[in-house]
N, C-alpha and C positions, 0 to 999 in steps of 0.2 A: 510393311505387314498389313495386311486387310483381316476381317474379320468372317473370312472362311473359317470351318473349324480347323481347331487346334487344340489338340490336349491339355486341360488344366495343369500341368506338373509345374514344380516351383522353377524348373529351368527353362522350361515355356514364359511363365510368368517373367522370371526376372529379363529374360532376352527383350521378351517387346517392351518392357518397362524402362531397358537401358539403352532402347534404340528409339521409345518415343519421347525421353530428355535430349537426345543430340537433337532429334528431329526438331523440336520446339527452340532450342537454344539456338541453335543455326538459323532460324526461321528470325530469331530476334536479332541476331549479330546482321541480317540482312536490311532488317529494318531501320538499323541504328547505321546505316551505310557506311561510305568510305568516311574514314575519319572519326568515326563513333565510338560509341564503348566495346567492350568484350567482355564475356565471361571468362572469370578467373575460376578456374577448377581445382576444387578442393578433397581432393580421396581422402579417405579416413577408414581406419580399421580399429573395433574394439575387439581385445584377447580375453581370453578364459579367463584373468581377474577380473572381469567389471563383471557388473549387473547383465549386462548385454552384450551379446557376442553377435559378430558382423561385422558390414562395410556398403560403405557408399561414396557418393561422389556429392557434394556439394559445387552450384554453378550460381555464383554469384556476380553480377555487373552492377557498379554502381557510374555515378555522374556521368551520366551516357548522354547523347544530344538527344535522345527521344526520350527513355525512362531515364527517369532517376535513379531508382533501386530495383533490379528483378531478379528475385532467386528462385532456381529449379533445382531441386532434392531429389537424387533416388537414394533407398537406403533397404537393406536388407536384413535385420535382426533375426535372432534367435533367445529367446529368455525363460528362463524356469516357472514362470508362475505371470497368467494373464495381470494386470494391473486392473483395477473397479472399473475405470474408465472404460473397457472391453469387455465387461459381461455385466452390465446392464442389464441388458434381452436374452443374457445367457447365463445365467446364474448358476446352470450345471458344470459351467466350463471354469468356472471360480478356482483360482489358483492354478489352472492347469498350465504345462508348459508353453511356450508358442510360438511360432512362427511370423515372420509379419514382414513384407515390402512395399515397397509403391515410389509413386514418381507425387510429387507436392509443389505448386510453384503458386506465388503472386507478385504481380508485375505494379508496381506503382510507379506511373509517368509521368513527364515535369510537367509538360499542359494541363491544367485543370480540366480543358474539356475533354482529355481522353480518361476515360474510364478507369479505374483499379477493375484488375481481374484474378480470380482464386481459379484452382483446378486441381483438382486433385483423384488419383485412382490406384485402388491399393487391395491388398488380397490379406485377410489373416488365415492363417491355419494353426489349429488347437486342438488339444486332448491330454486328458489321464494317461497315463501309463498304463499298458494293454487292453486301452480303447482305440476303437478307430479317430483318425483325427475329422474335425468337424473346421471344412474350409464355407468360407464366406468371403463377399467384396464389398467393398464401399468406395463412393467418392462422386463425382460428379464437379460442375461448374457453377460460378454465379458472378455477376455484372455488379462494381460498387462507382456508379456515378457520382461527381461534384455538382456538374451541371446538367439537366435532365433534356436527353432526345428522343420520341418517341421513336423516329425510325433505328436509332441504334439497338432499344430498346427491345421491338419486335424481330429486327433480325439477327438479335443473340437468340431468341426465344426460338424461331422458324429454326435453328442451327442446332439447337439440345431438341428439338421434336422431332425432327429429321432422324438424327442418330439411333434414336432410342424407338422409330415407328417399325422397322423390321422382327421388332421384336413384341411386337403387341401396343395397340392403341391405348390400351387404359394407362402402360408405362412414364407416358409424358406426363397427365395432368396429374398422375399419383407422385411423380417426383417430384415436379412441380410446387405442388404444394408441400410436401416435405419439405424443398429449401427455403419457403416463405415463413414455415414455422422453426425449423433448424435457425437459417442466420438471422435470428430475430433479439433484439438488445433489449431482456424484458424488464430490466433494470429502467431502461427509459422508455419501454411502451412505443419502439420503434425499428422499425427494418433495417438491415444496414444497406442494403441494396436493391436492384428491381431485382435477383433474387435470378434463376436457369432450374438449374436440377441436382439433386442430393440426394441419394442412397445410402446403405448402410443393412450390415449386416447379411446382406443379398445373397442367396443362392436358388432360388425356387425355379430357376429355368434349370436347373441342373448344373453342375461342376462345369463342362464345357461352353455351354451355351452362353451361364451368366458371365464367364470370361468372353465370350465373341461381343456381350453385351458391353462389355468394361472398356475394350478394346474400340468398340465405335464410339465409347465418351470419350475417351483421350483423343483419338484420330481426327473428330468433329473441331477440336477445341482452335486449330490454328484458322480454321477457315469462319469460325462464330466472333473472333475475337480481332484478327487482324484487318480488316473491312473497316471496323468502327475506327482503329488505330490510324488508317490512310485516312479516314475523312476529317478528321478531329486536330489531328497533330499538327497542321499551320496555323490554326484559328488562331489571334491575336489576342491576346489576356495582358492584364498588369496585376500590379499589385492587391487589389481589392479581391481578386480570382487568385492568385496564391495565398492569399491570407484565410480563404473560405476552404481553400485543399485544404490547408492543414488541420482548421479546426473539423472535419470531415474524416481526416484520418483520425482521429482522435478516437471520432468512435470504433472506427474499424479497429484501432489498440484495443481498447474497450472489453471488446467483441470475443479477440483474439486470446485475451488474457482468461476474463472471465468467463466465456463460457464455453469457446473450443476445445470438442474434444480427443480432437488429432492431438493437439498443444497441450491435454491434462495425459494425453495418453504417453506423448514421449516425454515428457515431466516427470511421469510417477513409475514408467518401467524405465527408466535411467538413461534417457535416449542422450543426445550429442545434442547440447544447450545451443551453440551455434543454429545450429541446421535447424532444428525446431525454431527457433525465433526469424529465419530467414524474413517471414513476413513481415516484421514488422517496417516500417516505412522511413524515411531518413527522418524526416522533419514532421513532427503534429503538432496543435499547441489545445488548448481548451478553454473556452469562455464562460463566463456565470452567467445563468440564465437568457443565455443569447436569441434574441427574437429577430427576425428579417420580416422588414416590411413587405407587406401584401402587395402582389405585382412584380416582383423581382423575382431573377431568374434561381436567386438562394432561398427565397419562401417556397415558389412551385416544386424546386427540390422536395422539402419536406412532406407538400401538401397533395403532388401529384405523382411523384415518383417512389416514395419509400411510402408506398400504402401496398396492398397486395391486392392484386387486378390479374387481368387476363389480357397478355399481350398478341396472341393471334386468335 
């Protein structure tokens, strides 16, 4: 699918959203080559007893020879009454019933020097009863490094500016800095990652366009991400570099628990526990007041990579 128009409708939606999970999954089971891991696919259907009615497909791979853990979600609900976490910015739309899909993945890989990656793109629609419904999208990408590469760095950033320049220049540096202030950990006054692009709420190019917009986030995502993953995946690490992944993930748990609100959102409208927590990661651990000496490639983490900067 490209990003010619195409009718916003939710069967529009759901098709490119269930064709660009194979696409992504298959792109990794190739990564992970002969002899590698596979995703284990997981259908799931909720009935008219739950909170939430729907279905989706959970794709889970674990102990793979490249990642560790990488899960890709689609999921397609329907529920009586938006959750807080969804009318924030919409307050009119408080309790109303709604609609809601999207594809959600994060990849966290054995080598410390390849990158953890988020990506997510997703569509809600909502309204009162014998109002029109009020559709909106959200989602975007972002890079969560252990060890910091400038070139990795810059050509995730050239990869989310790309996608998004068809549609207007001002789009990149406004998203941009949305995901510098979104995935930001203000509990410890620190970034989780060098940060891509985060939307939310979006519709102002109009119903069809901001989907052709949504559609070149996703589409962008294998060609921003996999590049870094080829360069990264032989380098040589021991134990000093797994022991810095973990406490690394730690924060990205952190992050996930406390302040995402994909993760308060399918939390509190009754979503499938599983699949929401997909991201969390095999292994993190945490230290007290952990300080890395100046000159190591674990302090320049801190001191040049999780600050917010302008990478092209």
């Amino acid at each position: 699918m490209t990003t010619a128009s195409m009718a916003a409708t939710p069967e529009n939606v759901r098709a490119y959203l269930e064709d660009l999970q194979s696409r992504i999954t298959t792109a990794l089971e190739g990564v992970e080559g002969e002899g590698g891991a596979r995703f284990l696919a997981d259908a799931w259907r909720k009935g008219p007893e739950e909170r939430l009615q729907g279905d989706g497909v959970t794709r889970i791979l674990e102990g793979g020879r490249v990642f560790e853990r990488a899960g890709c979600g689609f999921s397609h609900v329907k529920g009586p009454q938006l959750p807080p976490s969804a009318t924030q910015h919409r307050p009119e739309l408080a309790g109303a019933p709604f609609e809601a899909m999207g594809v959600s993945l994060v990849f966290h890989p054995r080598n410390p020097y390849v990158p953890t990656v988020h990506m997510n793109v997703r569509m809600i629609a909502a309204g009162h009863p014998g109002q029109p419904k009020t559709c909106w999208f959200g989602g975007g990408m972002d890079l969560t490094p252990v060890y910091g590469f400038e070139e990795d760095a810059v050509h995730f950033h050239r990869a989310c500016h790309a996608a998004l320049q068809p549609f207007g220049e001002q789009l990149y540096p406004r998203f941009k800095t949305w995901c510098d202030e979104y995935f930001y950990l203000k509990h410890r006054d620190e970034q989780r990652g060098i940060g891509g692009i985060f939307f939310d709420d979006f519709s102002e190019l109009g119903q069809d366009q901001s989907f052709a917009m949504l559609r070149a986030v996703g589409d962008a995502f294998l060609g921003a991400y996999l590049p870094i993953v080829e360069r990264r995946q032989g380098m040589a690490h021991g134990a000093q570099q797994v022991e810095f992944q973990r406490y690394r993930r730690g924060r990205y748990v952190e992050f996930n628990l406390v302040w995402d609100r994909g993760t308060h959102f399918g939390l509190q409208s009754g979503g499938r526990t599983e699949s929401i927590l997909l991201s969390m990661p095999s292994h993190a651990s945490w230290s007290y007041q952990r300080e890395d000496a100046p000159g190591t490639p674990e302090h320049a983490l801190a001191h040049e990579f999780l600050v917010r900067r302008d990478w092209i």
